[in-house]
C-alpha positions in Angstrom: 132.1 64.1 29.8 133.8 63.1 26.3 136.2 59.4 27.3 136.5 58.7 24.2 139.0 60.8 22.3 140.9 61.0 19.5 144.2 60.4 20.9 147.4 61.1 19.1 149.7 58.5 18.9 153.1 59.6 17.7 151.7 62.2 16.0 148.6 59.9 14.9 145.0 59.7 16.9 143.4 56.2 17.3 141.2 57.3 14.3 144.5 57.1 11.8 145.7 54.0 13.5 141.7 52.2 12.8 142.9 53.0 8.9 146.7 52.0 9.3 145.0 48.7 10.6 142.7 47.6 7.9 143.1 50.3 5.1 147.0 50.3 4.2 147.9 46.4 4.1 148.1 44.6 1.4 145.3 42.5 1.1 145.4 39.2 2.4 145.7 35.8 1.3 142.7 33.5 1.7 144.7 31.5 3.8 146.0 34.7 5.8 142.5 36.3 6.1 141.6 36.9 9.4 137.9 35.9 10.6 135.1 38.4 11.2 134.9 37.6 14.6 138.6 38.3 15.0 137.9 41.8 13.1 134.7 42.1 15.4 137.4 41.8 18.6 139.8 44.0 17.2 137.4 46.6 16.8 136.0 46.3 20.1 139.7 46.3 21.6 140.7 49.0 19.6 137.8 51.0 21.5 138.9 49.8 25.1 142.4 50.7 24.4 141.6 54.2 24.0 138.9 54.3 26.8 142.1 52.8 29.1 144.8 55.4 27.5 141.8 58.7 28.1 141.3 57.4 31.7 138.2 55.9 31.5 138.9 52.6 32.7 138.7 54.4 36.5 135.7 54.3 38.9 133.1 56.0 37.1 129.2 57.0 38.4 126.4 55.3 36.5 125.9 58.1 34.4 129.4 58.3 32.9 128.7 54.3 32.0 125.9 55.2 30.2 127.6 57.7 28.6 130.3 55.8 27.5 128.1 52.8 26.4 126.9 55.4 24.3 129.6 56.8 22.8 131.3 53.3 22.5 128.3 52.1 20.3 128.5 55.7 18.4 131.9 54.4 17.5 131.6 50.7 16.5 128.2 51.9 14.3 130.8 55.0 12.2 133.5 52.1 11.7 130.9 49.5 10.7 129.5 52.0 8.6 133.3 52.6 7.2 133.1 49.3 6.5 135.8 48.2 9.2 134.8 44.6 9.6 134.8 44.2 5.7 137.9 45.6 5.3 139.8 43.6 8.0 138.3 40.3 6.8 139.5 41.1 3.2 142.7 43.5 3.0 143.9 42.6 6.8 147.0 39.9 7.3 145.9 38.1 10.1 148.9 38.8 12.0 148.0 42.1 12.1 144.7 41.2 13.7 146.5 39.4 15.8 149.3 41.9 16.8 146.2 44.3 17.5 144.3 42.3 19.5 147.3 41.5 21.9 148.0 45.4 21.7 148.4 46.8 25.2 148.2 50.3 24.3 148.0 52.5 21.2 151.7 52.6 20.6 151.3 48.7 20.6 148.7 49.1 17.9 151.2 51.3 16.0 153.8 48.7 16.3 151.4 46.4 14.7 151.8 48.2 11.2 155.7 48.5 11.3 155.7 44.5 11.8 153.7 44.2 8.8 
């Protein structure tokens, strides 16, 4: 069983809202910057929001934790790999960190780049 999705999000999946996030602001001040453990929990939220919005915050067998451990590692390793963390700590306002990581749901997170 596949929780985690790519879930469109006004016409956007999760995916496109990672890179709305840390990929299209304009980089931050020094002063601005957001921490890497802020990034860290972003990224980690940004995962649960998804999990919540595809059902998968339901009951669940063992087995469909273990899948979904799996899968949420699978995704935290590809956006490390993008270079996520670096790119939040350096290109990220904080505020949008922040706005992120009080995000409800993935048109919260979307919300989050029109406040820019």
């Amino acid at each position: 069983m596949r929780i985690l999705r790519a879930l469109p999000v006004r016409g956007r999946t999760l995916a496109a809202l990672f890179a709305t996030v840390v990929a299209t602001t304009p980089i931050a001040a020094c002063s601005d910057a957001p921490s890497k453990d802020q990034c860290e929990r972003l990224l980690e939220h940004l995962i649960d929001i998804e999990i919540k919005a595809g059902g998968g915050d339901g009951e669940m067998t063992d087995e469909m934790k273990d899948d979904l451990a799996k899968q949420k590692k699978a995704v935290i390793d590809f956006a490390v790999g993008q270079k996520f963390i670096e790119t939040c700590t350096v290109k990220t306002p904080k505020k949008v960190v922040e706005c992120g990581l009080a995000a409800k749901s993935p048109a919260d997170v979307a919300k989050c780049d029109e406040a820019k």
